[in-house]
Rosetta silent file (secondary structure, phi, psi, omega in degrees, C-alpha in Angstrom):
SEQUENCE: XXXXXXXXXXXXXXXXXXXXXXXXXXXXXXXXXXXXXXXXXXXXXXXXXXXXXXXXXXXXXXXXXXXXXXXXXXXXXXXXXXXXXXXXXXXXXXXXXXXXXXXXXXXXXXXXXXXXXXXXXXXXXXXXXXXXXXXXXXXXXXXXXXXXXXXXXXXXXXXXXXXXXXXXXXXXXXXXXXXXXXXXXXXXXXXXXXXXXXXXXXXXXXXXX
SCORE:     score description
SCORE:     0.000 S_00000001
   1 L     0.000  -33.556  170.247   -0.207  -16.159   -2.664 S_00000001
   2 H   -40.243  -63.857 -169.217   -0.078  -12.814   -4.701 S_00000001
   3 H   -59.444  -39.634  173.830    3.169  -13.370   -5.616 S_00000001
   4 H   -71.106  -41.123 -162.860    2.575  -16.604   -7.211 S_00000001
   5 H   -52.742  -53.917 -164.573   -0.652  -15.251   -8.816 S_00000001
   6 H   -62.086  -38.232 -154.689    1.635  -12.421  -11.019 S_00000001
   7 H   -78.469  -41.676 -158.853    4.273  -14.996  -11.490 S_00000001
   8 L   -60.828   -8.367 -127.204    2.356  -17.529  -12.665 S_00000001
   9 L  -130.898  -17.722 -154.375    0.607  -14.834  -14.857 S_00000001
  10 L    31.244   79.851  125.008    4.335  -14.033  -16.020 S_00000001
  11 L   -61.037  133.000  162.984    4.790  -10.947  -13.852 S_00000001
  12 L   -86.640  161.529  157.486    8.386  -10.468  -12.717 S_00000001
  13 L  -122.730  133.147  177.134    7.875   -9.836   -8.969 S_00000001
  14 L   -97.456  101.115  154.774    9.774   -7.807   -6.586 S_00000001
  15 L  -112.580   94.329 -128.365    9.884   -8.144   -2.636 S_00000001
  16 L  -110.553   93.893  155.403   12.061   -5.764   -0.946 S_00000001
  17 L   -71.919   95.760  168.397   13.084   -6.475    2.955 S_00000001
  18 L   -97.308 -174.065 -176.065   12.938   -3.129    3.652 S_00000001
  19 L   -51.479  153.961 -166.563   13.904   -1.450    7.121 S_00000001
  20 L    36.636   24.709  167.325   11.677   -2.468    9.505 S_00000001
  21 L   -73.266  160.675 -176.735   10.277   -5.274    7.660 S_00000001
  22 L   -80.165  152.396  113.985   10.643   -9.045    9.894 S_00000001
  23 L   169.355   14.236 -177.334   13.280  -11.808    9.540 S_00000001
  24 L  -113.677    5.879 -172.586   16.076   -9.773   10.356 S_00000001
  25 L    73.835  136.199 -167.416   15.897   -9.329   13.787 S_00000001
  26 H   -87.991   28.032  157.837   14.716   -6.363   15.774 S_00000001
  27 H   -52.859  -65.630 -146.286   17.347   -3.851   15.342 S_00000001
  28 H   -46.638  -48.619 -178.016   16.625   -4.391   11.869 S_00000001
  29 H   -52.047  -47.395  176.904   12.596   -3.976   12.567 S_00000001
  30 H  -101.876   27.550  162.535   13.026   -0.942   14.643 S_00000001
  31 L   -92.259   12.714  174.220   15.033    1.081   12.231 S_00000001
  32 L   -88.992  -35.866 -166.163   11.833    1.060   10.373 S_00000001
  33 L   -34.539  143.788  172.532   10.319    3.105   14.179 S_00000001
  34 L    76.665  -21.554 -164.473    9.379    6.499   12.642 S_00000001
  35 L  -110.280   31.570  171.899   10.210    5.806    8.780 S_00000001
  36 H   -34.691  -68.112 -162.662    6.841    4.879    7.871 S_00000001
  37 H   -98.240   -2.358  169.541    6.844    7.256    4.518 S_00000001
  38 H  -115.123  -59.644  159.593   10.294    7.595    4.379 S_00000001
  39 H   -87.097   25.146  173.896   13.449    5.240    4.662 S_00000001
  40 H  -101.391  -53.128  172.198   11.013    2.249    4.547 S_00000001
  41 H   -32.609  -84.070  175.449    9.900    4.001    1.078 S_00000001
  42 H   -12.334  -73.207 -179.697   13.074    4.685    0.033 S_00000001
  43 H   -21.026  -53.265 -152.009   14.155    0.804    0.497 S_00000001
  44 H   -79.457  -55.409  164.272   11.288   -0.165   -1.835 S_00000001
  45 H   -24.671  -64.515 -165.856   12.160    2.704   -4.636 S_00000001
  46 H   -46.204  -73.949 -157.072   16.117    1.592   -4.684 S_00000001
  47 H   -42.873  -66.587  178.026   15.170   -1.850   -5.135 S_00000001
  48 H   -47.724  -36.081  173.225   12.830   -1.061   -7.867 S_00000001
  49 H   -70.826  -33.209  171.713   14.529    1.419   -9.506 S_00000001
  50 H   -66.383  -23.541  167.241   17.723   -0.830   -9.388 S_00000001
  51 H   -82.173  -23.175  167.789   16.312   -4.169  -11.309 S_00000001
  52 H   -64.718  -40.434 -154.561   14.774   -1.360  -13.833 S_00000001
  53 H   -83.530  -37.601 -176.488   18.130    0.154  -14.424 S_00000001
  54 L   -88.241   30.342 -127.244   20.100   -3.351  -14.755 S_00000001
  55 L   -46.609   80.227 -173.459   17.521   -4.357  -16.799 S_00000001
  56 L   -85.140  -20.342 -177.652   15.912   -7.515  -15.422 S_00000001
  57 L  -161.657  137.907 -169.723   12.529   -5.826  -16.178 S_00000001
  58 L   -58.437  106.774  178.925   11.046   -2.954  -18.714 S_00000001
  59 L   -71.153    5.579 -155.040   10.763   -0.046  -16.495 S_00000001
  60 L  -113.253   -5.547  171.455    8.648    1.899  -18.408 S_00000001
  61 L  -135.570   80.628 -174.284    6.203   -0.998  -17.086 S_00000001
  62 L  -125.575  153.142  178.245    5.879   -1.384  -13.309 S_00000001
  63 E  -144.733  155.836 -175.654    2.881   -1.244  -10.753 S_00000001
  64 E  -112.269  103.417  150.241    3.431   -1.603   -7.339 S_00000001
  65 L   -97.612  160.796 -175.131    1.145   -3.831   -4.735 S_00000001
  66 L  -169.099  138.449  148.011    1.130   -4.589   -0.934 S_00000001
  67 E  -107.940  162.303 -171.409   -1.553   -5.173    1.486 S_00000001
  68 L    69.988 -122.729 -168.649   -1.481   -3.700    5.214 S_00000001
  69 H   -70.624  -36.082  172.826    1.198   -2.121    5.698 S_00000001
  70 H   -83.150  -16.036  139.809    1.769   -2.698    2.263 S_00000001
  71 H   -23.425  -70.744 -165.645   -1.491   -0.857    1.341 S_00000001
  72 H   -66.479  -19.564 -152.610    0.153    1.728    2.128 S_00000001
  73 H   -97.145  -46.354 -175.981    3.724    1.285    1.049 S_00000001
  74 H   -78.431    5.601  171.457    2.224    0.949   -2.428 S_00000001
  75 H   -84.880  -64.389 -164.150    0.556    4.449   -1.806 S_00000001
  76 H   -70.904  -45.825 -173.883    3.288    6.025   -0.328 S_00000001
  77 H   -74.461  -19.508 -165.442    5.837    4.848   -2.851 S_00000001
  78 H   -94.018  -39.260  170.663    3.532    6.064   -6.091 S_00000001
  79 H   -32.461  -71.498  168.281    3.809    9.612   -4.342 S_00000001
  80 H   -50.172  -36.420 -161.050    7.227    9.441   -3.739 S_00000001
  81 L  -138.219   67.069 -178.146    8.734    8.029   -7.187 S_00000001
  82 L   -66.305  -23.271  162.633    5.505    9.239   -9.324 S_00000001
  83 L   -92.338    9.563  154.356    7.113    8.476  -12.592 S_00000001
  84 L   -57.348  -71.463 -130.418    8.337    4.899  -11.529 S_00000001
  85 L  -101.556   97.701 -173.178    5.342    3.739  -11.248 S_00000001
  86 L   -64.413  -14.520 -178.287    2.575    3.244  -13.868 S_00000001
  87 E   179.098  164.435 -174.949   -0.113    2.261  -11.249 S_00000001
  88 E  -152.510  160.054 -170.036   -0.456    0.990   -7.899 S_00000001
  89 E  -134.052  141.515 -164.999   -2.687   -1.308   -5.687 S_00000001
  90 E  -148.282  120.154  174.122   -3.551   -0.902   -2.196 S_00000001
  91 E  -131.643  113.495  175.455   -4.936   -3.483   -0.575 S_00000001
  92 L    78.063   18.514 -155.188   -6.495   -3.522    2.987 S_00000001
  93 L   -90.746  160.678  149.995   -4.131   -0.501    3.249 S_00000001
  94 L   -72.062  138.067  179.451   -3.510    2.685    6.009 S_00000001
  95 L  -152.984   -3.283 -176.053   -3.545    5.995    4.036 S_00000001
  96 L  -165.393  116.806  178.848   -3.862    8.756    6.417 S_00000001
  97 L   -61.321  -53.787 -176.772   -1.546    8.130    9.636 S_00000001
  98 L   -92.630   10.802  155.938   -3.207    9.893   12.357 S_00000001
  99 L   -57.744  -25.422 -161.780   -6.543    8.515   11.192 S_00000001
 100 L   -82.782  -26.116  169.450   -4.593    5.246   13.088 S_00000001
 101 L   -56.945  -36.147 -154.650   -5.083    7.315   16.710 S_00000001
 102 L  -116.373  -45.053  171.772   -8.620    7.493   16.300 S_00000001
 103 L   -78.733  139.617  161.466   -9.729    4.211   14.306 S_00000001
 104 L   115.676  166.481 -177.430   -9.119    0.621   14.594 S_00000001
 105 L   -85.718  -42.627 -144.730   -8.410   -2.310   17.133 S_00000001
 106 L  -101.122  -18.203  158.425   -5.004   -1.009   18.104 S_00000001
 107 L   -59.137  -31.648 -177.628   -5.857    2.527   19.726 S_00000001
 108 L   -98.577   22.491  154.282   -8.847    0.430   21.362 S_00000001
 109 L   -99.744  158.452  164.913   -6.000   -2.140   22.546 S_00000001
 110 L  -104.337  113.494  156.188   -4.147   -2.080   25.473 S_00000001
 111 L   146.058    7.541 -148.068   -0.873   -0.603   25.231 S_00000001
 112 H   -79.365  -68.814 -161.407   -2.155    0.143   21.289 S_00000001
 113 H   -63.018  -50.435  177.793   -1.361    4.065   21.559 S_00000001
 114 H   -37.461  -52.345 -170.725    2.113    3.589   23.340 S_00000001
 115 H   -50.942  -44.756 -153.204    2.433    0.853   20.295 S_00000001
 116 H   -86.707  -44.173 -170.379    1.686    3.812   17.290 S_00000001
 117 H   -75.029   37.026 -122.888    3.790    6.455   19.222 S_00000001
 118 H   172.422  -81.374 -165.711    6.842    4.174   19.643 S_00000001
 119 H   -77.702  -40.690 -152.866    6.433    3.214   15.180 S_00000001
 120 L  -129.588  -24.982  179.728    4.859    6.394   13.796 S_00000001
 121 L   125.273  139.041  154.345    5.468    9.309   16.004 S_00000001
 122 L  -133.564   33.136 -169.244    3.123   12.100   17.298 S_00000001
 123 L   -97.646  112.735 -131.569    4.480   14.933   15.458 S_00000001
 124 H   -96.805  -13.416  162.385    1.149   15.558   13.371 S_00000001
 125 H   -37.434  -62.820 -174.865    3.677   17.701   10.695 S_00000001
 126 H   -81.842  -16.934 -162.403    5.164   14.183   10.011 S_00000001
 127 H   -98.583  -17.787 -146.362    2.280   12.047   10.308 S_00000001
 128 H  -132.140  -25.439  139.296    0.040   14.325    7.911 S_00000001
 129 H   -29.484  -49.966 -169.505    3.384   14.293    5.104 S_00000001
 130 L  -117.960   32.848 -177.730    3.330   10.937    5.111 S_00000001
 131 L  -136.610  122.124 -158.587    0.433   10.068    4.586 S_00000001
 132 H    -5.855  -59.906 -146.735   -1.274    9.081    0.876 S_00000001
 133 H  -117.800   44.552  152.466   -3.995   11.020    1.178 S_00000001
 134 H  -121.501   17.390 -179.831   -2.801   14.262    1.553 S_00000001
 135 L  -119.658   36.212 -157.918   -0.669   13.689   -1.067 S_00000001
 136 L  -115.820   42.005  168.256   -2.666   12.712   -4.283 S_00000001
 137 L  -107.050  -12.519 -145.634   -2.189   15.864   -6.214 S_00000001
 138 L  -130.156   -4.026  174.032    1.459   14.514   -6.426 S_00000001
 139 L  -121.384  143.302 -167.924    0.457   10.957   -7.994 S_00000001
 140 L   -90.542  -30.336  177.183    0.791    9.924  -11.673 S_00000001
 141 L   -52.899  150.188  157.996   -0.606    6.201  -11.109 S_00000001
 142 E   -61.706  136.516  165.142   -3.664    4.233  -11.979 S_00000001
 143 E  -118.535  158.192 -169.725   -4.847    3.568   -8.515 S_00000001
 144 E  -152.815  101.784 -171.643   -6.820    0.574   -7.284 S_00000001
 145 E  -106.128  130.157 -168.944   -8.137    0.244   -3.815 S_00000001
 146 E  -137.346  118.265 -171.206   -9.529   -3.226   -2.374 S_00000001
 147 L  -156.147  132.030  170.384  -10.884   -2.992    1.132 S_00000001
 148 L   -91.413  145.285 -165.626  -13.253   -4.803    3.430 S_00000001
 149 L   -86.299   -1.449 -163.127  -16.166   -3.053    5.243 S_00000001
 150 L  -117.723   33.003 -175.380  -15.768   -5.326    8.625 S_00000001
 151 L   -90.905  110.030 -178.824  -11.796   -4.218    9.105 S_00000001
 152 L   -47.578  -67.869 -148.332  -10.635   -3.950   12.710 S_00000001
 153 L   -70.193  -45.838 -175.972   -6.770   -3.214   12.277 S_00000001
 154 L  -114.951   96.214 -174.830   -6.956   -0.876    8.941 S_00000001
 155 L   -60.785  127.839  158.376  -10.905    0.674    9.034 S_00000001
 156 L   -26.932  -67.226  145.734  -12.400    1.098    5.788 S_00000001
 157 H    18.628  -70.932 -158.479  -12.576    4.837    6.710 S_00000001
 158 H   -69.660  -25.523  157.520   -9.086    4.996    5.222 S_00000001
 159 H   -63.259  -42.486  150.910  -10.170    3.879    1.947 S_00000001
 160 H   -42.032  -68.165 -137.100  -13.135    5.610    1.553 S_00000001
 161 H   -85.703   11.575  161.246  -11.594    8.837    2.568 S_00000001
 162 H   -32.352  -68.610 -164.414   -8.470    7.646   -0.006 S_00000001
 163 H   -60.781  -76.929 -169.548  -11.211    7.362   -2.367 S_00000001
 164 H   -62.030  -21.309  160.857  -12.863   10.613   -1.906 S_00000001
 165 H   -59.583  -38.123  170.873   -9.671   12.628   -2.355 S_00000001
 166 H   -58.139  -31.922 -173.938   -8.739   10.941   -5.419 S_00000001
 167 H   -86.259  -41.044  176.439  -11.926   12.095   -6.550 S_00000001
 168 H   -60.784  -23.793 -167.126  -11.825   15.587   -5.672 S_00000001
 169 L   -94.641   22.991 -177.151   -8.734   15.675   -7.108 S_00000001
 170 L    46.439   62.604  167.897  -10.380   14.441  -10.510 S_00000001
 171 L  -137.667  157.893 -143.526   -8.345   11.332  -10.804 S_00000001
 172 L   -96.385  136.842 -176.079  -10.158    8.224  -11.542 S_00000001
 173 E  -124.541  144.155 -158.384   -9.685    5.369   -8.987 S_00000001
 174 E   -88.079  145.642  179.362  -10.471    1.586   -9.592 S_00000001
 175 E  -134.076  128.023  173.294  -12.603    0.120   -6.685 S_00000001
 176 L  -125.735  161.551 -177.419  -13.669   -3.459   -4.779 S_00000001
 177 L  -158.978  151.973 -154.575  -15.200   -2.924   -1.739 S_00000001
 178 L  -145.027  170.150 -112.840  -16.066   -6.485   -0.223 S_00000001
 179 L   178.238  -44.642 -163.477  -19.039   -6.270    2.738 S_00000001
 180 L  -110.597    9.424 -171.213  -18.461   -9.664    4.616 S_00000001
 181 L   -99.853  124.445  178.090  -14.738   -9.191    4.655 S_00000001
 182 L  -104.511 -133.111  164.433  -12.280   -7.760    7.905 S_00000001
 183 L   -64.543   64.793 -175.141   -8.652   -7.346    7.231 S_00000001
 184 L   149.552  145.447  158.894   -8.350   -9.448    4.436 S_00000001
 185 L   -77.560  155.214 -173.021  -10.603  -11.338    1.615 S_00000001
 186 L  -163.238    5.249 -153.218  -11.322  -14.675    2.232 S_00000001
 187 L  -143.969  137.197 -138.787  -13.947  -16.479    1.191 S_00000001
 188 H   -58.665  -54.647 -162.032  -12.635  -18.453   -1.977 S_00000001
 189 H   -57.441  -50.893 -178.040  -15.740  -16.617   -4.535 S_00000001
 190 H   -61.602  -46.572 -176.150  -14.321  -13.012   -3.146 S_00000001
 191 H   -77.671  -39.736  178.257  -10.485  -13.677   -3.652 S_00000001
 192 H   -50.663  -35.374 -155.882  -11.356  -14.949   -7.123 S_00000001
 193 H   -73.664  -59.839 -176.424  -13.867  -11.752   -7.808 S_00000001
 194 H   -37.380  -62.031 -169.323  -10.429   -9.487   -6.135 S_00000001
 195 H   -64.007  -23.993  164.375   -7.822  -11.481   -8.562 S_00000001
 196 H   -72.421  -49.803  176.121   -9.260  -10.839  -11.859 S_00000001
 197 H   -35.215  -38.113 -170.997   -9.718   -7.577  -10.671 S_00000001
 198 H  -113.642    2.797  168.952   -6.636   -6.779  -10.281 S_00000001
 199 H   -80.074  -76.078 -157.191   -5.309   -9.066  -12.857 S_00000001
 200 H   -59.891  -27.822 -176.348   -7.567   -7.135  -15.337 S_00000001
 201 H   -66.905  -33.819 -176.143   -6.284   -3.438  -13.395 S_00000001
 202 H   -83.587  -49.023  163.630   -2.478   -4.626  -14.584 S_00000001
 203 H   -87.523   22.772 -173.224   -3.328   -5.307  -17.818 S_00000001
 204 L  -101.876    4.433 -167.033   -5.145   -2.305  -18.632 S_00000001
 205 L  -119.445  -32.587  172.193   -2.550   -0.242  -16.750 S_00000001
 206 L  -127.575    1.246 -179.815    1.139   -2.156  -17.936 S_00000001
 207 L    85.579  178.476 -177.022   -0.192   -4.509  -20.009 S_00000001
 208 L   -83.221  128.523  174.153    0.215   -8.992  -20.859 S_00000001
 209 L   -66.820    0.000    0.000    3.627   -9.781  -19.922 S_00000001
């Protein structure tokens, strides 16, 4: 639905099957195992940097969004490629990996740890690299965080403590914070209140297409 919203809004939009994204079958899925912050990143960088360079879109005006996993991707990615990216949106996102051991429905499922240590790893070196928000001395974006306070699978935890780093590090971060909400917005007056939001965060950050 996003994706319609920017287009419709006349946003070019990008969406990059990167490794270990679905429809590709699960080799394809588990070459993502491990590459949270890294070759998944990568993927989404090429792709962006490659429609900027052939120049299907002004590159000097891009912002990157994702929810979930794509919270994070849109985190992770503003880190990585801090001058791509004029601003970024994280919605409903993961930001600090081995916060995912301790928080959440899928450490309190069963087979849930086996599940993280199987995709992410338990080498806390790699897990604490790759994850936003030990990195936000190293990002140039506008940031924008949108998060519900009732979220099993990504806890509000990760936004807050998103949030408070961004602050210590005296960079100013855009905020929704939704109360009645779990993984996801829903209730028609809340996705409206969210879409302007972030309608109004894009143009104040790349501008009306």
């Amino acid at each position: 639905s996003e994706v319609q919203l920017f287009a419709n809004r006349g946003y070019a939009v990008l969406q990059v099957n990167y490794r270990g994204s679905g429809g590709y079958g699960k080799v394809f899925e588990e070459m993502g195992y491990r590459e949270w912050g890294g070759k998944m990143i990568d993927d989404i960088v090429a792709a962006t940097q490659h429609v900027a360079e052939a120049g299907h879109v002004d590159g000097s005006r891009v912002c990157i969004y994702g929810g979930s996993y794509g919270g994070y991707a849109a985190l992770m990615s503003a880190v990585r490629a801090p001058t791509l990216y004029r601003c970024t949106v994280g919605y409903a996102g993961v930001y600090d990996l081995g916060l995912m051991y301790e928080e959440g429905d899928i450490p309190d499922s069963w087979g849930g740890i086996g599940y993280l240590e199987r995709v992410l790893g338990r080498n806390e070196e790699r897990l604490a690299e790759h994850s936003p928000v030990n990195r936000v001395d190293e990002l140039e974006a506008a940031v924008m965080l949108i998060h519900g306070t009732q979220d099993r699978r990504a806890p509000v935890e990760h936004a807050k403590v998103m949030r408070r780093e961004l602050e210590r590090a005296e960079k100013h971060v855009t905020w929704q914070l939704y109360g009645v909400s779990g993984h996801g917005v829903y209730s028609v007056e809340n996705r409206r209140e969210m879409y302007e939001g972030i309608l109004e965060f894009l143009h104040a950050h790349i501008g009306q297409p």
